[in-house]
Each structure stands twice: as C-alpha cells, then as structure tokens.
N, C-alpha and C positions, 0 to 999 in steps of 0.2 A: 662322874665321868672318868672313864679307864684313861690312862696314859698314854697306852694305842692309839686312842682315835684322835690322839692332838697331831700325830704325826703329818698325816697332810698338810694340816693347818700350818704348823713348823714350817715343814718344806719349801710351801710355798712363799712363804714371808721370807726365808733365806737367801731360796731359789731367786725371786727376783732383785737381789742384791749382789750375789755374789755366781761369777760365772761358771767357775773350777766347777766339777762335779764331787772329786776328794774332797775339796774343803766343805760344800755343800752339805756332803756327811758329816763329816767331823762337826760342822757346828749344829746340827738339826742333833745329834748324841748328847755336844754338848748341852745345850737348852734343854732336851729332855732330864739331862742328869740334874741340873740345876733345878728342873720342875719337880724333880722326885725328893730330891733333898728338902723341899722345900713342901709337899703334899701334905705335911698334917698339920701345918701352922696357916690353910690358907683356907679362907670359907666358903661354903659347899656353894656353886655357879661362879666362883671366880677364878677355875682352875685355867680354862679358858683365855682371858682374860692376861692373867699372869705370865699364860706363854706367850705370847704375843708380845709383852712387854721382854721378857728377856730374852726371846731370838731376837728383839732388835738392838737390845744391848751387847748380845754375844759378838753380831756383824760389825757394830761400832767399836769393841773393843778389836777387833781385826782390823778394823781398818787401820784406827791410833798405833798399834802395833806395826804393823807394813808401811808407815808413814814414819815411824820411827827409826826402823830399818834402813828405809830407804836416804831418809838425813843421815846415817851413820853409816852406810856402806863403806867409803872412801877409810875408815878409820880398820877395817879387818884384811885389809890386801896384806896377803903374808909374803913378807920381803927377800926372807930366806928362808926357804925352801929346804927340805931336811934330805941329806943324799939317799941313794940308793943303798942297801945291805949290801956287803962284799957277796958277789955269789960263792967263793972259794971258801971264805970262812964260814958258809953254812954248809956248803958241801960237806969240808970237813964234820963240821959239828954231828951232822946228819951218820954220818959212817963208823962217827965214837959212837954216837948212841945205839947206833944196831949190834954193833959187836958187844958193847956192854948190857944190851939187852939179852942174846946173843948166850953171853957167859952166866947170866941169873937162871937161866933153866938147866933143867937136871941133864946129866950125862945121853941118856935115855932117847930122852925128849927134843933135843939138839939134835942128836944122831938121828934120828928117824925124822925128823923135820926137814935138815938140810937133804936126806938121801933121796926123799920125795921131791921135795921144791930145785935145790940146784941138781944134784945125778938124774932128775926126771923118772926114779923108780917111782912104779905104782902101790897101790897097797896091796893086791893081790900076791905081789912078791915077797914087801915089808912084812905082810902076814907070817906069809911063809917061815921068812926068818926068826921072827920073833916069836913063833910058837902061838898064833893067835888070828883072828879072822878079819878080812878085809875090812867088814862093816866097825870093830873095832879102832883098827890101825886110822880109816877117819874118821871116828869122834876123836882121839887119841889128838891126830894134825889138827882138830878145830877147837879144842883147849889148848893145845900148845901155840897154834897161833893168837888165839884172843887174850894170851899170858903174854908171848912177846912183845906185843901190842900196847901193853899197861907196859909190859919195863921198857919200852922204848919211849914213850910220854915220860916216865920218872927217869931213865937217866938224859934226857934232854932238860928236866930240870934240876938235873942232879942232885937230886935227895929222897930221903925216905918219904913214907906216909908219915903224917904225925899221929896217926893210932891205927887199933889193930882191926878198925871197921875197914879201912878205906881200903883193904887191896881186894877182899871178898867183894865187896860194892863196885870197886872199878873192873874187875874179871868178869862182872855179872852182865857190867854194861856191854863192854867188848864182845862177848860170847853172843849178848842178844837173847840170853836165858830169859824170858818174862817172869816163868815161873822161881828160877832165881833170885829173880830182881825185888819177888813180895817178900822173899823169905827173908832177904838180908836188907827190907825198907829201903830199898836204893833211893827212893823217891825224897825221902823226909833226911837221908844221910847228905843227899846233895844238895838241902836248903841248909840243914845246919854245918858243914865242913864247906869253906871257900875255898879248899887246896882240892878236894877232890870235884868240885860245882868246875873250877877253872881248866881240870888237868881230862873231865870225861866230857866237852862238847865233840871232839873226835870221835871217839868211841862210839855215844848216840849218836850224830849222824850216819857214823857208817851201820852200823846198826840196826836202822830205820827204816826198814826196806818196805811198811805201809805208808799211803800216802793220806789215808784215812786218818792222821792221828797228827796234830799238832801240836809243839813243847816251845810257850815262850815263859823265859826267863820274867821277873817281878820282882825289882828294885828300885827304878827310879819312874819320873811321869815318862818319859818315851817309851817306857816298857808298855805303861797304857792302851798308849796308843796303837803299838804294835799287835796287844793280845787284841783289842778293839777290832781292829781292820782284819786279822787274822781270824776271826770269828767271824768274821761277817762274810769276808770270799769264801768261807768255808761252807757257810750256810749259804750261800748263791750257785753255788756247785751243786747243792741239791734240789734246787729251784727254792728256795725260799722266793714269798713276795716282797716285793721294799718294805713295807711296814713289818711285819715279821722277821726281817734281818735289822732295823733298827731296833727295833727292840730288843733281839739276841746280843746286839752288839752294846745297846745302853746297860743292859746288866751286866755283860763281863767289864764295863768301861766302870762302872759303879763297883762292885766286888774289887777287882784290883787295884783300881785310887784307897779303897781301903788299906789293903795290902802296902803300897806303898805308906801310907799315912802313918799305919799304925805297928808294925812288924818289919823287921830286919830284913826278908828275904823272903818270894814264893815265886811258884811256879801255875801258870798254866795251859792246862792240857787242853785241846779242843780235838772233841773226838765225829767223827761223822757214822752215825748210824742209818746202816739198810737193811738189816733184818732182823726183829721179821716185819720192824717198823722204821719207816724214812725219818732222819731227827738229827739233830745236834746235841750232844753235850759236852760240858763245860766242865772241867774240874779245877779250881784252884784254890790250892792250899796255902798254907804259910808257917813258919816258925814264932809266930808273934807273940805276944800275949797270953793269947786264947778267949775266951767271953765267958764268964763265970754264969751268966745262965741265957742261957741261947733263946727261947720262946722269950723274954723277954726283950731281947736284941730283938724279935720277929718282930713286933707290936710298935704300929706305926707311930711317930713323931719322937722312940726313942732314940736317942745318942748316946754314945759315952766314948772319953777322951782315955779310956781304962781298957779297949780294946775295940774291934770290929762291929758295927750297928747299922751306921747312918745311911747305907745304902742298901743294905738286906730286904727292908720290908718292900722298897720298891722295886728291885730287882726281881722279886719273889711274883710280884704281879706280873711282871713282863715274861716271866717262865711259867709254862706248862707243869714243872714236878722241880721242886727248891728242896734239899735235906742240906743241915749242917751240922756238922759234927766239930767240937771244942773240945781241948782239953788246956785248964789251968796250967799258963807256963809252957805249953808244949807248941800248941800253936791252934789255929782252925782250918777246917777243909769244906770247902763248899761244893755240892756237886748241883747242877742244875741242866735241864732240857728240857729244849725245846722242839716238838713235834709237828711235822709237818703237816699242813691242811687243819689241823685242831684249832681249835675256839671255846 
C-alpha cells in the first residue's frame, strides 16, 4: 500500500479531533513521517492499521502538551520587559558605518558613485568625463554599489572576514550575480562560514527579486517546520491537490529532520517550476557528514547514526524524481520533484 493513499485515512482520524486546520497539517505530516520511518519493520496489510494507531497517538500527545502549557502559563509572564534601542545611538552607528564603508572603496569608484547618487549626474555625462560609455558607467554604479553594501554590513560589525572566501561570496550575493554565485559555491561557503550565513541574509533578500524560489535556513526543529509549511504554500500556489502537497511536504519534513539530526547546518531551497513543465522542487543540502554510499542509504529499513538515511527511502516514494549526491566529510545534497497531475 503506497503512503499516499493513507492520507485521507490520516486526515480524517485528525480532522475529527482537532479543529485548527494548521495543526491538522502539521500532525497528518507528522504521522505520515512516523509511518515512513517505521515502513520496513512493519508487515505487509498492517500498514493501514498502524496509521491509524499513530495519528491517534500523535493527537494525544498534543493534547498532554497543550494541557501542560496550559497548567504552566502563569510561570512565563515576563516581568521586565527589555527597553527600547536608543534611536540616536543607532542613528549614529548607521552613519559610522556608511562613511566607513564609504572610505573602503577606491578613489574612482567613491567619485563617480557620489557624483551620480548625491550631484544627481547621469551616466551619459560620467561617460563623457571618464573617457568611457554610458552602458559601462552603470555596471561600473551596480558593483560599486553591491561593494558598498558588503562594507557597510562589515563595518557595522566592525571586522574583517575571517578568510579570503568570504568577501568574493558576499559581493556575489549583493550584486545578485547567479552566475557568480556557482562560481564562488556561495551556497556551500554559507552552510560552512557562520560569519558570512549571519552577515548575507540582507543581501539575499535584497537580491531576490523572484518570487518563484524559496531559501530556508536548517539548524534547529523549527527550521522543520518552516521548510515543511513553506513547501507546501508553495506547492498550493500551483494548485497541488491536498494529498500531493502532503506528500511534498512529508518529504521535505523527513529530509530536513535529517539535516537537523545529523549535520551541523543546511539549507533549503524550494523552487517552483512552470516551464516547460508545472512542479515543485526541493533542494537541500548540508555540511554534515555525508553517506559513505548513498544506494545503500536508498534501500529501505536502512539507518545509520554515521550520517543521513532514515528518511530517504520514504521520501523518495513520495517524490516523482529523488537524486542524491554525497560527499565523505563534505556534506550531502538532495534534490527532489514533484510534478504536477503525475502518478
């Protein structure tokens, strides 16, 4: 019996328990992930069966929970309250760092920055002057600004990069060079470097000017849950049906509890495809480990506490097209999609 077809069965056993419709998801994912973790230790007509028994364990552990909360409310009233920021002292702070952002660019580069953005000259003119052509003068202001950018983030935390990766990687982000960005692994520099992961969410957001492409962060369980839910609006935006957005969303929810479990830090990407075919995919990777041989991570009821497994072979069912890619010590990358109307 495929994991798909439990989904109604789930839903309904949830649904009439609990009202919310968010949590309704959340625990109909959970109970599937539990069913998949548990799919090769369980025998063949009992799959059935066993869901049934743990969507109603999942609701009862909600409830014990929410009933625990509820007796312990009175004990998290926060008493004192943490004041407001001076606004003057960030004003300040804000106007060291432009100037000293400011002072890091070249002579050149300052000059024709300020003469555009404060004097209001165009490039047409700056051309003129600097012996060179409009279409130049801005690419010229659009690295000069995506530079200013990175040193106003580094002197607001006034220090260097701690290596000679991190300012190529952050220019790359800022600029919004894609092509850039493969060159100099931006992707894999900001799971392994924490100074540049904390110093470039500005940058990617400004950046981001698709709305087709989503980046969550994969460290702790709320990240989970975040990629979880951000997966699945995503796939609902294309019209996914219910059962095919749980599903999309039980495999990012399984893949990333990996992530968290077994590797220091990852990222995922949820991408929305329209051409030349409607779909969803999923990319997350990680620093971790890595799986010293991957087809056998694939091969259901294995595990191992030596890196990434327990949730691959069932996710893989719930996806249309699963590749993974491992490398010893470096980390693993999963990419997987899910295609719209396919069965």
């Amino acid at each position: 019996m495929e994991i798909t077809a439990l989904v109604p069965l789930v839903r309904r056993i949830v649904a009439s328990r609990v009202r919310d419709a968010a949590t309704v998801d959340d625990l109909v994912q959970e109970t599937l992930a539990r069913v998949l973790a548990a799919a090769g230790r369980i025998e063949p007509g009992m799959l059935e069966p066993y869901a049934i028994v743990t969507a109603r364990n999942v609701v009862t552990s909600l409830w014990r929970e929410q009933d625990r909360q509820r007796r312990n409310q009175h004990r998290v009233v926060d008493l004192h309250p943490s004041e407001a920021p001076d606004a003057d002292v960030l004003a300040r702070e804000d106007r060291d760092a432009v100037s000293a952002a400011l002072r890091r660019l070249g002579e050149r580069e300052r000059a024709t920055l300020l003469a555009h953005e404060v004097a209001g000259q165009d490039t047409r003119s700056l051309a003129a002057e600097l012996g060179s052509t409009a279409g130049a003068v801005a690419a010229q202001l659009n690295r000069t600004r995506a530079r200013l950018r990175v040193e106003y983030l580094l002197a607001l935390e006034a220090t260097d990069p701690p290596t000679d990766r991190c300012r190529p990687v952050l220019l790359a982000l800022s600029s919004g060079d894609r092509r850039r960005q493969r060159e100099v692994d931006a992707a894999r520099h900001l799971l392994e470097c924490g100074f540049c992961a904390g110093l470039s969410q500005p940058l990617v957001d400004r950046g981001r000017s698709r709305d087709d492409e989503i980046h969550v962060a994969v460290r702790a369980d709320a990240d989970v849950v975040a990629a979880r839910q951000a997966a699945r609006e995503a796939g609902a935006r294309l019209g996914f049906p219910p059962t095919d957005l749980t599903a999309i969303a039980t495999a990012v929810s399984e893949v990333t509890r990996n992530v968290v479990k077994f590797a220091e830090a990852g990222e995922a990407v949820i991408e929305l495809l329209e051409e030349p075919r409607r779909g969803i995919r999923v990319v997350v990777r990680d620093v971790g480990p890595g799986i010293p041989d991957v087809a056998q991570a694939l091969q259901d009821g294995f595990s191992t506490y030596a890196g990434l497994g327990l949730g691959l072979p069932g996710a893989r069912r719930l996806m249309d097209e699963f590749t993974v890619v491992s490398e010893v010590g470096r980390g693993t990358t999963v990419t997987m999609t899910k295609w719209w109307g396919e069965r």
